[in-house]
N, C-alpha and C positions, 0 to 999 in steps of 0.2 A: 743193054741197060734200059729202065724202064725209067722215064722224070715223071717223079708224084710228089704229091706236097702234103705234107701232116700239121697240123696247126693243133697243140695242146692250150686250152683253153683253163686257168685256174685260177686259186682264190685272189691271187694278188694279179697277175700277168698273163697276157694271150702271146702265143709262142708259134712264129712258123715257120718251116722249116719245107724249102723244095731241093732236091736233090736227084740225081741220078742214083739208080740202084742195079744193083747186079741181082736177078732175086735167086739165082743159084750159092753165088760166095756171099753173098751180101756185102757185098764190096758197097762203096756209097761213097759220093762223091756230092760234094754239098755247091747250090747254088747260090743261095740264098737265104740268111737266117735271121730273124730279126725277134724282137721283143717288143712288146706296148705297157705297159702300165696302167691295168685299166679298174683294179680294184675290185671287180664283178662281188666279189664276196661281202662288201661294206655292208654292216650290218647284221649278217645272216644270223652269222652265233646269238643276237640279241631276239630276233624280228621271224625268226624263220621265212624270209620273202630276200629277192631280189632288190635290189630297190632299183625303183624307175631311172634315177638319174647314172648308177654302175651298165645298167642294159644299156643306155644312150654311146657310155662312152665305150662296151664293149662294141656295140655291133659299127662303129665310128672304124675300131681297127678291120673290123671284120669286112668292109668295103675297100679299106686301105690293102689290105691281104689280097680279096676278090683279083684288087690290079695287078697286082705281081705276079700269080698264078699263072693269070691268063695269059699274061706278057712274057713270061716264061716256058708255056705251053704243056704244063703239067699235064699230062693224062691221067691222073687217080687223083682224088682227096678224100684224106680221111682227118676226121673232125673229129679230136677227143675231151671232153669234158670231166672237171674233176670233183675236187669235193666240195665248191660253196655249190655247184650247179646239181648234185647229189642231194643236199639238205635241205634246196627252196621248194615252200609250198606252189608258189608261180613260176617251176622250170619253165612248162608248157610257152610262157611269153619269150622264155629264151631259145626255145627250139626253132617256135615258128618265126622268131628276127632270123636265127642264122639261117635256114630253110630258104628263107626269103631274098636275103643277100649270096649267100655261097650254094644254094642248090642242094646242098647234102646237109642230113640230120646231124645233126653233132649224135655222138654216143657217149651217153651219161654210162658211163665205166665204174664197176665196184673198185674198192679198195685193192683188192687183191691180182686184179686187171692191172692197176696202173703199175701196183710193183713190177709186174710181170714187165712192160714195157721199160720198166724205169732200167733194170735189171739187164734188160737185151742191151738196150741203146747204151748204158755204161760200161760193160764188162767185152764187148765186139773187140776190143781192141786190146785188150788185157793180154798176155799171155804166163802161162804158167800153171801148175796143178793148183794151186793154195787157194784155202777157203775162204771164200769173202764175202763179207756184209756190207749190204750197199743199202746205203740211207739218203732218201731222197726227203729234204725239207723244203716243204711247201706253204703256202700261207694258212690253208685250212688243215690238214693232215701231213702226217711223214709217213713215209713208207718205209718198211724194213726189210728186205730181205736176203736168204744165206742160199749160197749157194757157188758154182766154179763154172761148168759149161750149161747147166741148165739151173732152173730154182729149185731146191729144195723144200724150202716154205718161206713166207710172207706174210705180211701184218698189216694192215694200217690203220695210224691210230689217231684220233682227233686234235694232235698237236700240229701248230704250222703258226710263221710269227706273226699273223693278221689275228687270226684267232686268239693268240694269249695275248695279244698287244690288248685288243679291244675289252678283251675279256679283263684284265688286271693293270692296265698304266693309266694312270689319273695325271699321272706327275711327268716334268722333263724338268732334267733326267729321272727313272722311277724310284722310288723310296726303297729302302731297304727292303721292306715288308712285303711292295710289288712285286720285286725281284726275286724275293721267296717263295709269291705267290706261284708264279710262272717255274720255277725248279720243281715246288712240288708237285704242277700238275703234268711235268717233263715227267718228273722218277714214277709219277703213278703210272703214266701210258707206256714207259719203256715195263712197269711191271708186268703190266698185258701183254704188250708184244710179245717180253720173254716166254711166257703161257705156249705160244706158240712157234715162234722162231727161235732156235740155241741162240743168240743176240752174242752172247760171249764163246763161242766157239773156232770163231772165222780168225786167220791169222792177219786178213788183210782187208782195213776199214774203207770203203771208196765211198767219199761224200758230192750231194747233185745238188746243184739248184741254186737262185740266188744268192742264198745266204749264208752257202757253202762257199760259194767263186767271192763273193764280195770280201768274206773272214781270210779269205787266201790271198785277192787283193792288198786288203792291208798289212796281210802279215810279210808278202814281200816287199812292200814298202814300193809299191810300182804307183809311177806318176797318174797313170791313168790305167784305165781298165785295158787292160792287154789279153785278151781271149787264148794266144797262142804259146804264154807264159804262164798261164794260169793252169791250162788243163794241162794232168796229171803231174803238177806239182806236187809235194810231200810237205804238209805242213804240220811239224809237229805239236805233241799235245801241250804243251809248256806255250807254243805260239797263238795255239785255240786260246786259251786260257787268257793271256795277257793281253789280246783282240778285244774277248768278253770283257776283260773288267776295265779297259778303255774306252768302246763304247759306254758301260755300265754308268760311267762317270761322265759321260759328254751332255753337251744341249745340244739340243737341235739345231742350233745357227751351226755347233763345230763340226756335230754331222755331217750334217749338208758341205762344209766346205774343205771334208776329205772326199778327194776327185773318183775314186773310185766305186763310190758310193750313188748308185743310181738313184735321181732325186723322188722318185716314188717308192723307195727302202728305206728313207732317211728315218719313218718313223717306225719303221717295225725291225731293223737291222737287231736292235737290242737285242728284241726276243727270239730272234732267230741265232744270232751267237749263243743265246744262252742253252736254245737246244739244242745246238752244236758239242757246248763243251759239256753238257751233262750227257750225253751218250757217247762221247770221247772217254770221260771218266769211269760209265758206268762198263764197258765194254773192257777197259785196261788198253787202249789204245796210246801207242806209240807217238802215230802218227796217223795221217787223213791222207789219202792219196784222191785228189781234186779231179773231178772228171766235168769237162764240158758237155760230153755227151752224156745223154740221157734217155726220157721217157719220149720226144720228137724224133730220135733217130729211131728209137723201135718200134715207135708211129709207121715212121717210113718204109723201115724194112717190113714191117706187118703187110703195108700195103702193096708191096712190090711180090 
């Protein structure tokens, strides 16, 4: 077994992940996994930059991460970057903080990269022949992609719920009109993806990421975030559905005071249900089979 640690870096959250790896079976055996909420993307969609004070509070985890690493005794890290770090004109300030604190470059990853990773790290555990599309919502982009033991094809598209939060909510809770605004720029990017990924072909939907686990969260009515009842739950599209137009209709104090609700998703959860159940719908999906793992575990196995 090789201990290496992968730290995905994205539009809403820095993600990291040390682990044991078999790099023959890819067996993995997890350390240590944590999340920060650190926003890096605030702005970008508007400013195309970084802004000074998201760099403060990423590279703040990225020294918190440095100590666990080391205290842990990782031999590898590998630093992945996503899509707000992809679209700023001043990445270069975000390379050289991480450089500076962790040693190693982050790698600003295309689109098509991350699916790849998204893909490995969700599906490791799967078993079975059937086709599946695995949809990773993020704050700046989702990823799409089909495929069973390996990928077939992938997509990513500039949906994620930071990005349509910023881009269309004036209002709490959003207006009608918001709310439409943010469907329609879901059905135009799922129109692209389809271009390239069969999107309605897979018999079996596996959804990643916050705003996947949190909609799963509430739909099983669990007191608190429970990670180990979450992943590869089955939540049906009736439950997607009644999540989205729950939130749809909340403020932000009742946000905030459903427990499962990590308090730096309280304002973009909306738009992230809502890309949920329009790719639920648009797919003819049943159901969501909720996966904890993701694009950090195929970080890990990459590295091993």
């Amino acid at each position: 077994m090789t201990r290496v640690a992968g730290i995905d870096c994205g539009t809403n959250s820095i993600r990291l992940l040390v682990a044991d790896v078999h790099p023959e079976t890819g067996e993995l055996v997890e350390l240590d996994r944590r999340m920060t909420i650190v926003r890096l993307g605030q702005g970008v969609d508007k400013t195309g930059r970084l802004a000074p004070e998201a760099l403060e509070r990423t590279f703040a985890a990225c020294r918190a991460y440095a100590e666990v690493i080391k205290d842990l005794g990782a031999e590898k890290l590998r630093f992945v970057a996503t899509s707000a770090s992809r679209d700023a004109e001043n990445r270069a300030d975000f390379v050289n903080g991480v450089v500076e604190i962790l040693g190693v470059e982050p790698e600003v990853i295309t689109g098509d990269q991350e699916a790849a990773f998204s893909f490995t790290g969700a599906t490791g555990e799967l078993h079975g022949e059937d086709r599946r599309l695995v949809v990773d919502i993020g704050g700046g982009s989702t990823e799409f992609v089909v495929g069973n033991r390996h990928v077939e094809a992938a997509r990513s598209v500039d949906i994620g719920c930071v990005r349509l939060t910023e881009r269309h909510v004036r209002h709490d809770p959003p207006t009608a009109e918001e709310a439409e605004a943010i469907r329609a720029d879901v059905r135009a990017a799922l129109d692209l993806a389809a271009e390239t990924v069969p999107i309605g072909t897979a018999e079996t939907l596996v959804g990643l990421a916050g705003s996947v686990t949190t909609v799963a969260a509430i739909a099983l009515g669990l007191p608190e975030y429970d990670s180990e009842k979450i992943h590869h739950a089955r939540i049906s599209a009736a439950q997607v559905a009644e999540v989205a137009e729950r939130l749809l209709a909340s403020t932000h104090a009742e946000r905030a005071a459903i427990p499962v609700i990590h308090p730096g998703r309280v304002d973009v959860i909306i738009a992230g249900a809502l890309v949920l159940r329009e790719i639920v719908e648009r797919v003819g999906a049943h159901e969501v089979v909720v996966s904890e793992h993701d694009i950090l575990d195929g970080i890990a196995l990459s590295v091993a």
